[in-house]
C-alpha positions, 0 to 999 in steps of 0.5 A: 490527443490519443497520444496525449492519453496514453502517455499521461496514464502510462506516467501515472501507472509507472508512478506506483512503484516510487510511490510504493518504495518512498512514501510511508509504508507503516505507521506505528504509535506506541505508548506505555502505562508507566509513564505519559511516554508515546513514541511515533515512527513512519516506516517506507519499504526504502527506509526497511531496506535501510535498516536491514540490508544497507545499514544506512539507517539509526534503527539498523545499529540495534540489528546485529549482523549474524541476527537470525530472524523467525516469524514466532508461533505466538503471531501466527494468528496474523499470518493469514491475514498478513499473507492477504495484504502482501498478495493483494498489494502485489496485486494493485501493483501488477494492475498499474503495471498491466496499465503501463503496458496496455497504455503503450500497447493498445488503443482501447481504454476500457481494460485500462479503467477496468484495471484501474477499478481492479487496482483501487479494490485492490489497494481497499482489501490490502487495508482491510486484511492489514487492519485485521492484523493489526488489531490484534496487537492494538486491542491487546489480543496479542502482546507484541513485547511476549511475542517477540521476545519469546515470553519469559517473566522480564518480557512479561513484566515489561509487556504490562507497561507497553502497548501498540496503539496504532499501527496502520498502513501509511500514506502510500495506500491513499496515492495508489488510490488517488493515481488509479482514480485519476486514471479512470477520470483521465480516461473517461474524460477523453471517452466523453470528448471522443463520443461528441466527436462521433456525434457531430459529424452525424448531427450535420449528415441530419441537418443536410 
């Protein structure tokens, strides 16, 4: 059964990195005034890869080859909320990492619910931080057509009619979530079983 719980969380630490690499990373939802035209796409860090590295994906033929790319002084304001997301969704990685390790490794079960605890707060403030960015693009604070496009009277004549609806982290937030609170239940579990185990043999000495 010991054997049977380590392999069983080593599995489902492990199971962080596809997940993180393959299910929806970014949802965004964009929308204009002129006309009731909204469109909706769903970004993974796979499909990131596509578009701007292998080529393989529609969206990588709107990018040329020799593009320069430049984070613009007008964004700035999401900088230090962008950078708390990345750090922390490398942190809840490193805590299924640490996981998968520790499950091969060692026999104790308390740090592996401790990191898993630590990696559902993880992936929690990864969302905040992120959503804190976002709102500056979906109230409108900061229009991403100006900020992108560096201002200009056509941008700025275009950035009246656009607007960022929604922009959220995908479907890969509420997996981590759900792989590290089925490793903690995972683990409780046999804590509990092993606990009436230490019990019984007790509860016959008494008898005697």
């Amino acid at each position: 059964m010991k054997y049977l719980l380590k392999a069983v969380n080593a599995i489902l630490s492990i199971a962080i990195i596809p997940a993180a690499i393959f299910l929806e990373f970014l949802f965004v939802q964009v929308s204009t005034t002129v006309a009731d035209v909204g469109i909706e796409e769903s970004f993974s860090l796979k499909r990131f890869y596509d578009i701007f590295v292998s080529g393989k994906d529609p969206f990588s033929y709107f990018i040329k080859e020799d593009t320069v790319f430049y984070w613009p002084d007008s964004l700035d304001p999401l900088k230090p909320y962008l950078i708390a997301a990345v750090v922390f969704f490398a942190l809840a990685v490193i805590a299924a990492l640490f996981i998968f390790v520790w499950s091969i490794c060692s026999k104790k079960r308390i740090p592996v619910i401790a990191a898993a605890g630590a990696g559902i707060l993880f992936t929690v403030l990864m969302n905040v931080f992120f959503s804190s960015a976002a709102e500056f693009l979906t109230s409108g604070t900061i229009n991403i057509v100006n900020a992108l496009s560096g201002g200009g009277f056509l941008a700025s004549l275009v950035s009246g009619f656009v607007s960022v609806d929604t922009l959220v982290l995908g479907g890969f937030r509420n997996a981590f979530i759900i792989i590290f609170a089925v490793i903690i239940l995972w683990t409780l579990a046999f804590i509990v079983v092993d606990l009436g185990d230490e019990k019984e043999p007790k509860a016959k000495k008494a008898k005697k």
